[in-house]
C-alpha positions in Angstrom: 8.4 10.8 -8.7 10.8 9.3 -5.9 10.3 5.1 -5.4 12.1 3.6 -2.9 12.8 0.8 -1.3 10.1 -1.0 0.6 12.0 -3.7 2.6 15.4 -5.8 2.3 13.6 -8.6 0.8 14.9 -9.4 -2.7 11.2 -9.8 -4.6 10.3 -6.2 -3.0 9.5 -3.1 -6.1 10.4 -0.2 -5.5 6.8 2.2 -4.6 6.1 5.6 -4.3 5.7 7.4 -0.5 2.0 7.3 -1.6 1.8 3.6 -2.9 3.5 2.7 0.6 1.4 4.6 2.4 -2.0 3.3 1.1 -0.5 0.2 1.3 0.1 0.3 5.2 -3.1 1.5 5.7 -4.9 -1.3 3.7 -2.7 -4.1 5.9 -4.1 -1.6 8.9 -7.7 -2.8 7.3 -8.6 1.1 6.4 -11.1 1.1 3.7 -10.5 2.8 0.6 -13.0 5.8 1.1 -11.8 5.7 5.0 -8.5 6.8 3.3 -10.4 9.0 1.0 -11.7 10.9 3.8 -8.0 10.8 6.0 -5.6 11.6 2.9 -7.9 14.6 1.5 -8.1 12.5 -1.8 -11.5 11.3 -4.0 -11.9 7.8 -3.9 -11.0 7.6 -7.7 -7.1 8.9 -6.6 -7.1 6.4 -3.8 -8.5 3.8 -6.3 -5.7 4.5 -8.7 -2.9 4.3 -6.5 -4.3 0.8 -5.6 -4.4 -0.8 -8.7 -1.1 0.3 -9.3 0.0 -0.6 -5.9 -1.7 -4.4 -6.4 0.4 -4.2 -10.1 3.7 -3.3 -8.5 3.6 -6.0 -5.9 2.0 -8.4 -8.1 -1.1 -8.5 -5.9 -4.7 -9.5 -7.6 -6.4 -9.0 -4.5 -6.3 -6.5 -1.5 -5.9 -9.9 0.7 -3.2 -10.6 -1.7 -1.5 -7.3 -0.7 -1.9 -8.0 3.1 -0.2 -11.8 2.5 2.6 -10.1 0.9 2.3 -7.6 3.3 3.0 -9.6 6.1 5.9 -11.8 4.2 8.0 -8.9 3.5 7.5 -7.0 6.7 5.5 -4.2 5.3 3.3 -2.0 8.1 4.0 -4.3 11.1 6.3 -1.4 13.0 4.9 1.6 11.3 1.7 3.1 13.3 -1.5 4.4 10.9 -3.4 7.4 12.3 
């Protein structure tokens, strides 16, 4: 599985395309079975990829996710469908 970077900032983990992407759409405010529906996924998948999303960034919270979000530059220049 390919992880890359997610910004220059020198806390940021490495993620998965998927972990980024449900990422950007939580800081977009997309609910989890919103992304269910959008990603062709079960809200279990989307579930999963969260909590390991929330573990990665060290995240306990999806507000959490959006602070960091927003400190590391995550989602701000990338448009969600």
């Amino acid at each position: 599985m390919k992880r890359r970077a997610i910004s220059n900032h020198p806390e940021a983990p490495r993620l998965t395309d998927r972990q980024l992407e449900i990422w950007r759409r939580l800081v977009a405010g997309q609910s989890g079975k919103w992304m269910a529906c959008e990603m062709g996924m079960t809200d279990a998948a989307i579930s999963n990829h969260k909590t390991r999303l929330l573990a990665n960034i060290g995240a306990t919270s999806n507000e959490d996710a959006v602070r960091i979000a927003v400190r590391w530059g995550v989602g701000k220049r990338e448009a969600v469908a």
